[in-house]
N, C-alpha and C positions, 0 to 999 in steps of 0.2 A: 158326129153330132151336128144339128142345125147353128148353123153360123145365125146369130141371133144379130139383129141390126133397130134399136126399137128410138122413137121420141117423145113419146109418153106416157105418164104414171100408168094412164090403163095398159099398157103395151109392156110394161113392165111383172104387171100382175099377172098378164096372162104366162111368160117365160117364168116367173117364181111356181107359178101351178105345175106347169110344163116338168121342167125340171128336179121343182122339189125347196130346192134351197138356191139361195145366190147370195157368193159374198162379194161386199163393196168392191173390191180388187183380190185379182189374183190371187185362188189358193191353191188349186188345183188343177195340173197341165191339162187343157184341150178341153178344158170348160169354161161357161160363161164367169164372168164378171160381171156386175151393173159398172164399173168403169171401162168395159172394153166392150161390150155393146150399144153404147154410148156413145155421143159423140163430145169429147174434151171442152169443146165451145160453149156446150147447155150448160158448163159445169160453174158454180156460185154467182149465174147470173140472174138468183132473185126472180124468176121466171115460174112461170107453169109445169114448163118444160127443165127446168132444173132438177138432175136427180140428187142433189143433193138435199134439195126437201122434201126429196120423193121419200127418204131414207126414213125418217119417224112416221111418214104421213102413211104409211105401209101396216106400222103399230097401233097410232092412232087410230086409225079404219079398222082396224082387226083382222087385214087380211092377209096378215103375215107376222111370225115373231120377230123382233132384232134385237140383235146383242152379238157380244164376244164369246158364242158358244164355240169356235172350235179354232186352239191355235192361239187363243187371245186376237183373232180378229173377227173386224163385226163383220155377221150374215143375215142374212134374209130366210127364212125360213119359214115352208108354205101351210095353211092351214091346218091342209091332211096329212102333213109330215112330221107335224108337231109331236104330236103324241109319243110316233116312234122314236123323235132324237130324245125326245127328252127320257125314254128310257133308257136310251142307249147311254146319252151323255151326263144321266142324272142319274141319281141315288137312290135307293130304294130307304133310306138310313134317313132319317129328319137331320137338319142340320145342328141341331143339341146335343143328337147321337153321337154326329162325326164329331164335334168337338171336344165331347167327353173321352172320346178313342183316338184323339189327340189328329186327327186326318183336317180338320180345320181351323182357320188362325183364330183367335181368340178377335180379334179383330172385326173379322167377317162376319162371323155370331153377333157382333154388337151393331153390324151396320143390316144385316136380315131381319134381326130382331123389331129395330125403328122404321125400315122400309114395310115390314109385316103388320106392325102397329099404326103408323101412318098410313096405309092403302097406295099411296102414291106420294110422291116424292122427289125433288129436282137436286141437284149436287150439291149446291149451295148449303141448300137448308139441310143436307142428310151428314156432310162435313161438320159445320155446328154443330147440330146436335148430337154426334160421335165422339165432340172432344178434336177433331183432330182438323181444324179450318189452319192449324199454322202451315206454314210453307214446309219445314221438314219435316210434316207427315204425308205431308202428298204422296211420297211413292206407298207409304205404310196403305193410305186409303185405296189408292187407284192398284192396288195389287189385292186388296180384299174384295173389292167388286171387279176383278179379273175371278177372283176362286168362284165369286156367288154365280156370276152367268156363265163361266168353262161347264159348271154341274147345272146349269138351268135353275137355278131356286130363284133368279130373278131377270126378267127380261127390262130393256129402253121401251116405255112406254109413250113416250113423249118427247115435247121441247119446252122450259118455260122460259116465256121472254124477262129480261130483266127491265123493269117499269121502275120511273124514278116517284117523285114524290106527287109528282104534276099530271101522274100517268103515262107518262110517253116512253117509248122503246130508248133502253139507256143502258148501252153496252152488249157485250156478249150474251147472247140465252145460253139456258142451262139444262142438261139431260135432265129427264126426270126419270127415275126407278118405280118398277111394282114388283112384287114376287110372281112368281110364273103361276104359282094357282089363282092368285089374286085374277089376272089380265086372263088368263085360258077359260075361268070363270064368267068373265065379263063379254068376251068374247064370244060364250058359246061353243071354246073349239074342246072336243071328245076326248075325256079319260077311258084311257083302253087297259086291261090286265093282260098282259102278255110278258113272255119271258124276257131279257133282255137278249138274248141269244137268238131268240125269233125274230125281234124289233130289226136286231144288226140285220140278221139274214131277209127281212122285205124290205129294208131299205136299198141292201147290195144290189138283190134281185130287179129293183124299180132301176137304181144304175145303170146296171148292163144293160138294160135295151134304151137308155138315152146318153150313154158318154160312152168314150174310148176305151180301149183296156186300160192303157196306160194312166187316164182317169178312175176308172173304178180303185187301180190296186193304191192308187195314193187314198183313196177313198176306206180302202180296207185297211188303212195302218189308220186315218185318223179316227176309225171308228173304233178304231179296239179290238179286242180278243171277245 
């Protein structure tokens, strides 16, 4: 595989094309990272050149998904690939369905529901209105949007800065949430009908002729049967 060396956003997009997917750090042996092709220095220096805001700005542009689609860590995920992860890693079942068949938390259901009713949506305000802004729901929350984006039903759309009363940037920004139809919609990026067994088998195939063996078969266990 090309030893990837980039310094900027566009330079980035072209290796997401290239390869398909890229996650923030290390998931997979003998494949890129945006932190290991990178260089450590650019990193939360408020810059151009910082990938760390390259990270939403990827979503925001539309020319890549991100989120915690596999592993519970965040990836980058290219245009033309979209389609096939999300059948691969997503459901063919509404998320009503899974939770009537008991497959998802009662939880998740109520934070999909407000992110689907909302369009979009930042932490803050999606905690609130969930019920669950106390401190010991935190992990209840942050593990229910682990289930929504593990199955794609919702991608990181964005960043909202937090603005005081005077308008000025006042403290931490905050993710903001869309469902993956909502932003695939918006974006323009192709709903495909294809088997989920087909999807696995052209994404393996696109694989093998850009990463190692040893890459692809990690690639085969996290894509499923």
């Amino acid at each position: 595989m090309k030893d990837y060396k980039i310094k900027t956003y566009e330079e980035a997009i072209q290796v997401i094309d290239e390869v398909g997917f890229l996650p923030l750090a290390p998931l997979v042996p003998d494949f890129p990272a945006l932190n290991t092709i990178t260089a450590p220095e650019s990193w939360h220096t408020d810059t151009e050149f910082d990938p760390w805001i390259w990270r939403t700005r990827f979503s925001v542009d539309g020319v890549a998904g991100y989120g915690k689609f596999m592993k519970k860590k965040s990836i980058l995920i290219s245009r033309d690939f979209l389609p096939y992860f999300k059948t691969v890693l997503g459901s063919y079942e509404t998320v009503e369905e899974r939770y009537q068949k008991g497959t998802l938390s009662r939880e998740a259901l109520s934070l999909y529901r407000i992110i689907n009713e909302e369009g979009l949506i930042d932490t803050r305000e999606l905690r609130t209105q969930a019920g669950l802004r106390d401190k010991e729901h935190k992990k209840v929350f942050d593990n229910a949007l682990l289930e929504l984006q593990g199955t794609m039903d919702i991608v990181i759309s964005g960043i909202k800065e937090k603005i005081n009363s005077e308008g000025d940037k006042n403290g931490w920004s905050s993710t903001a949430f869309e469902t993956y139809d909502s932003w695939a919609s918006r974006n323009k990026i192709e709903t495909i009908a294809i088997e989920k067994k087909k999807a696995r088998e052209y994404l393996l195939n696109h694989f093998q002729g850009v990463a190692s063996e040893n890459a692809v078969k990690r690639l085969e266990k996290i894509l499923g049967d």
